[in-house]
PyMOL commands that place a pseudoatom at each C-alpha (Angstrom):
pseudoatom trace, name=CA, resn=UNK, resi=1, chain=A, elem=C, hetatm=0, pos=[112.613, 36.707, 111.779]
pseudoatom trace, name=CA, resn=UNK, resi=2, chain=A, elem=C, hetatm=0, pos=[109.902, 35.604, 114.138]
pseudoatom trace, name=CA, resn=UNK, resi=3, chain=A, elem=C, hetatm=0, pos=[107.187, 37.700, 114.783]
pseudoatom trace, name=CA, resn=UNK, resi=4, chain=A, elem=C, hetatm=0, pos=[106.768, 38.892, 118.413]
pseudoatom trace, name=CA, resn=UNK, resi=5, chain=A, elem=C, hetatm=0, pos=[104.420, 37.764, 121.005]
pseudoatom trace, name=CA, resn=UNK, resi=6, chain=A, elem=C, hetatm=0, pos=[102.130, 40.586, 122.705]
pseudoatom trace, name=CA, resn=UNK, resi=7, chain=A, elem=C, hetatm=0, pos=[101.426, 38.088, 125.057]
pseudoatom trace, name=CA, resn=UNK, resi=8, chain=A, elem=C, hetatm=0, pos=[105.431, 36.911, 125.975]
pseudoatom trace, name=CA, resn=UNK, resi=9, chain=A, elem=C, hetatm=0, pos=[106.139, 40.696, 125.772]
pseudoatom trace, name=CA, resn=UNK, resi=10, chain=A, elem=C, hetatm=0, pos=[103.668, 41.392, 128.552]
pseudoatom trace, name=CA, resn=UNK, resi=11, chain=A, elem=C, hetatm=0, pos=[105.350, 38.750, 130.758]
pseudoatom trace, name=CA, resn=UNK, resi=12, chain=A, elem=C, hetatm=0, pos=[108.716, 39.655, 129.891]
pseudoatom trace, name=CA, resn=UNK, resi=13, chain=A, elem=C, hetatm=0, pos=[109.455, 42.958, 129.684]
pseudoatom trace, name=CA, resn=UNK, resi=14, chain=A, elem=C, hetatm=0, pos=[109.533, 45.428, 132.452]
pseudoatom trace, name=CA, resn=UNK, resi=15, chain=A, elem=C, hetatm=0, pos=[107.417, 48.485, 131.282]
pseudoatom trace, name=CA, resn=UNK, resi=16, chain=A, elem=C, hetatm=0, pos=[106.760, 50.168, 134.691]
pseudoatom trace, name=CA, resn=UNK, resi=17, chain=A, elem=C, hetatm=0, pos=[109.208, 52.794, 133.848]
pseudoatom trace, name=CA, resn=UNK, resi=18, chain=A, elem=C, hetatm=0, pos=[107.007, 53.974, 130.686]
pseudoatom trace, name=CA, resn=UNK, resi=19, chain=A, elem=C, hetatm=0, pos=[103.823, 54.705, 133.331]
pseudoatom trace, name=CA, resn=UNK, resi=20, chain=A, elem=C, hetatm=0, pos=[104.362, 58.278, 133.270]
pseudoatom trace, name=CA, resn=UNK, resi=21, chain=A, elem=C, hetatm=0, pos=[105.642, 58.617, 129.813]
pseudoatom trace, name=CA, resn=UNK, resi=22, chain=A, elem=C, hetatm=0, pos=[101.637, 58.207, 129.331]
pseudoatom trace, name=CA, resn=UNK, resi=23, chain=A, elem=C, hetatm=0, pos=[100.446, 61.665, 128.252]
pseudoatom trace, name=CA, resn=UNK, resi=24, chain=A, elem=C, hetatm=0, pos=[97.178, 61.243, 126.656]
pseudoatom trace, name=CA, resn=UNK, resi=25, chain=A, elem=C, hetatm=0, pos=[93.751, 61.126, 128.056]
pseudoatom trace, name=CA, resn=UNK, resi=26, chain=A, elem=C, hetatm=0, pos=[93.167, 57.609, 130.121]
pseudoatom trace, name=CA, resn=UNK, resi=27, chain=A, elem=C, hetatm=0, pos=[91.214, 55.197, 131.390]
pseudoatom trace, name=CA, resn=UNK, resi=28, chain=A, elem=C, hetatm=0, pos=[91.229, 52.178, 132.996]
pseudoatom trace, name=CA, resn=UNK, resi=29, chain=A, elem=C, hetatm=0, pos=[88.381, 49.724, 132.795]
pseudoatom trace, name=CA, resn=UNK, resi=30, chain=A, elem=C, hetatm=0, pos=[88.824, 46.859, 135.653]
pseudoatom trace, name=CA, resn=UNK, resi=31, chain=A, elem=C, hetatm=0, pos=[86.243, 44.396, 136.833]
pseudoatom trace, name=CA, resn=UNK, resi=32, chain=A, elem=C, hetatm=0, pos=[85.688, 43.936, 140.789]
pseudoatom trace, name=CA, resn=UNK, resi=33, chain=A, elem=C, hetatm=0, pos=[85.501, 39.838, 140.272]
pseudoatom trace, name=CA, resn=UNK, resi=34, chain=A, elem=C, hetatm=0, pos=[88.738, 39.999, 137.934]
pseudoatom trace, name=CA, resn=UNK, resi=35, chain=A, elem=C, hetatm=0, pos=[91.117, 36.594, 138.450]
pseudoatom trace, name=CA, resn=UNK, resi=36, chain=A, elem=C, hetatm=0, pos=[94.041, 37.904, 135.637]
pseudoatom trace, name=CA, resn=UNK, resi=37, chain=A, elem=C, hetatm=0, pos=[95.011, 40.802, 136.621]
pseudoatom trace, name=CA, resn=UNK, resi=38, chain=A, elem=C, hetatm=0, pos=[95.334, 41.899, 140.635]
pseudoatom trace, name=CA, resn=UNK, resi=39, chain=A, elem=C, hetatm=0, pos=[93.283, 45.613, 141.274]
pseudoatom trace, name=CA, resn=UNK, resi=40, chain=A, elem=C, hetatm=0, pos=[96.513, 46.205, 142.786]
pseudoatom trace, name=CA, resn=UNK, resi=41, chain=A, elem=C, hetatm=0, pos=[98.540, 46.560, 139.919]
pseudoatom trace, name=CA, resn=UNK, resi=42, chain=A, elem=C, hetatm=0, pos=[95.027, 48.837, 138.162]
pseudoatom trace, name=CA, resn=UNK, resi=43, chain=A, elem=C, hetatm=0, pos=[95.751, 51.175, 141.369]
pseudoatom trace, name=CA, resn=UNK, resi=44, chain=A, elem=C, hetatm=0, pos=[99.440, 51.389, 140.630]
pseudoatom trace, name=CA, resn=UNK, resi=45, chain=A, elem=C, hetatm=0, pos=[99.144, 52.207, 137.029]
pseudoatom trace, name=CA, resn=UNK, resi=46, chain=A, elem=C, hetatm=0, pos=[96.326, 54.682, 137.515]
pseudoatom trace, name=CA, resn=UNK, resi=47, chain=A, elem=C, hetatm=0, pos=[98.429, 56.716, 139.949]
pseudoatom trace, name=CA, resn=UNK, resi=48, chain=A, elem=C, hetatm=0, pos=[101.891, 56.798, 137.512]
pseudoatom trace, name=CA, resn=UNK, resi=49, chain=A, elem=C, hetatm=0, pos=[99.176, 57.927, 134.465]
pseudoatom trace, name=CA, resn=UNK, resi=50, chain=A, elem=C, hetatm=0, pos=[98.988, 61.176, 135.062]
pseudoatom trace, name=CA, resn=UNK, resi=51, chain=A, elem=C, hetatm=0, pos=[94.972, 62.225, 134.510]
pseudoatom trace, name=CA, resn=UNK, resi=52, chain=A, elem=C, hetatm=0, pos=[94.145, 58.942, 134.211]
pseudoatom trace, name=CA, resn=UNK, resi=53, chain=A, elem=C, hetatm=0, pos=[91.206, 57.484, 136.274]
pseudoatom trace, name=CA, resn=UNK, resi=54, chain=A, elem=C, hetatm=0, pos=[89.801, 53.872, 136.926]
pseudoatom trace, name=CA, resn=UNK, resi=55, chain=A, elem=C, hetatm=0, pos=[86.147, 53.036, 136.219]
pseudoatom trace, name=CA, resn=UNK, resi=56, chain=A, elem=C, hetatm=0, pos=[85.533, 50.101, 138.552]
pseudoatom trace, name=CA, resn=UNK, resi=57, chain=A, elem=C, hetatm=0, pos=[82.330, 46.913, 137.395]
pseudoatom trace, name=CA, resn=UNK, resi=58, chain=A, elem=C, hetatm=0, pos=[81.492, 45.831, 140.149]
pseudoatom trace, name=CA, resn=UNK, resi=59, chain=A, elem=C, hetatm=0, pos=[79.863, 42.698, 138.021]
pseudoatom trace, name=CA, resn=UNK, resi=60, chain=A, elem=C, hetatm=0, pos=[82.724, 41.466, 135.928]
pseudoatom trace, name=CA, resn=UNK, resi=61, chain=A, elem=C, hetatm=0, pos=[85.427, 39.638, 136.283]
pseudoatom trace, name=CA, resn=UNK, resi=62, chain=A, elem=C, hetatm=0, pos=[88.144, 39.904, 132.948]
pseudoatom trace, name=CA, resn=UNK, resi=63, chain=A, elem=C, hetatm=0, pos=[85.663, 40.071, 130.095]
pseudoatom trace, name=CA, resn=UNK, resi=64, chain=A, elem=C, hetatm=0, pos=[83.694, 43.046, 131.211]
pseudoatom trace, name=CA, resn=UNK, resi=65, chain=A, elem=C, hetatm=0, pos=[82.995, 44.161, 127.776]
pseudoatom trace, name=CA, resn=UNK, resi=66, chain=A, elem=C, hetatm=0, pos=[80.882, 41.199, 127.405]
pseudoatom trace, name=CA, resn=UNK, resi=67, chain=A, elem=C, hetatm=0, pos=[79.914, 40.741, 131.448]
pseudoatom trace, name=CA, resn=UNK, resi=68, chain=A, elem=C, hetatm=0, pos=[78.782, 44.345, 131.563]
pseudoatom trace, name=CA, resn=UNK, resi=69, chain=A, elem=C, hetatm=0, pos=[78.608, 45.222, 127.674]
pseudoatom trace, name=CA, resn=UNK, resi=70, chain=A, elem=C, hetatm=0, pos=[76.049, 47.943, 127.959]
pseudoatom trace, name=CA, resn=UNK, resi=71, chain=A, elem=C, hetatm=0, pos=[77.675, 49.735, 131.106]
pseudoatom trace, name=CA, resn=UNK, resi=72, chain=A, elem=C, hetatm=0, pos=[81.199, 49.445, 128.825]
pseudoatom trace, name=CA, resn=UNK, resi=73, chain=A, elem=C, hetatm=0, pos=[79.982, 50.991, 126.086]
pseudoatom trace, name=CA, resn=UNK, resi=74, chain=A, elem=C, hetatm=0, pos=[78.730, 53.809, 127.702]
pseudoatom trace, name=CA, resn=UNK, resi=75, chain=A, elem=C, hetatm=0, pos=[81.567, 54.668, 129.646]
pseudoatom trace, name=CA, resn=UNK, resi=76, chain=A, elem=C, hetatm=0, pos=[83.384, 54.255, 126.502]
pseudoatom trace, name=CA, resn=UNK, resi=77, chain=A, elem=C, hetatm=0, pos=[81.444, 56.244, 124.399]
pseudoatom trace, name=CA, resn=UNK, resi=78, chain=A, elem=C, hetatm=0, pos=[81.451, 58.883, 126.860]
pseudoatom trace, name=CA, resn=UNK, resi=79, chain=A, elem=C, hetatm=0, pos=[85.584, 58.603, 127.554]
pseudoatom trace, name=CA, resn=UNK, resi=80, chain=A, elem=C, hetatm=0, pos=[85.890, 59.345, 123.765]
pseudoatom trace, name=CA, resn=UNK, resi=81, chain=A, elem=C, hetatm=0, pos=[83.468, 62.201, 123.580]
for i in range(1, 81): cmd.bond("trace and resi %d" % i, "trace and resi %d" % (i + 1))
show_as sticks, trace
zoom trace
């Protein structure tokens, strides 16, 4: 058996469906300079999450929890409680 790939799963399987299936407390983290991952597709899973909410960094691009590690860990920390 071969073990699976988070990263082929993410480009092969459709999971839009399981959006709203999301019933715990979220956030989404997204940098404003981000190349991976279109602020599109951040807008259309924050409005299937029900509750959920985006916290935009306006000085990162994919790694903000090394661009911006201080802001990250804050709104982290505070997310959490």
């Amino acid at each position: 058996m071969r073990p699976i790939s988070v990263s082929k799963t993410l480009l092969d399987e459709d999971l839009h469906d399981r959006l709203p299936k999301i019933t715990i407390p979220s956030i989404i983290f997204h940098g404003r300079h981000e190349q991976v991952c279109h602020p599109g597709w951040v807008e259309y899973m924050a409005a299937r999450i029900a509750g959920s909410r985006i916290v935009w960094f306006e000085n990162s691009g994919h790694a903000l929890m090394v661009e911006e590690l201080e802001r990250f860990s804050a709104q982290l920390a505070a997310f959490v409680g």
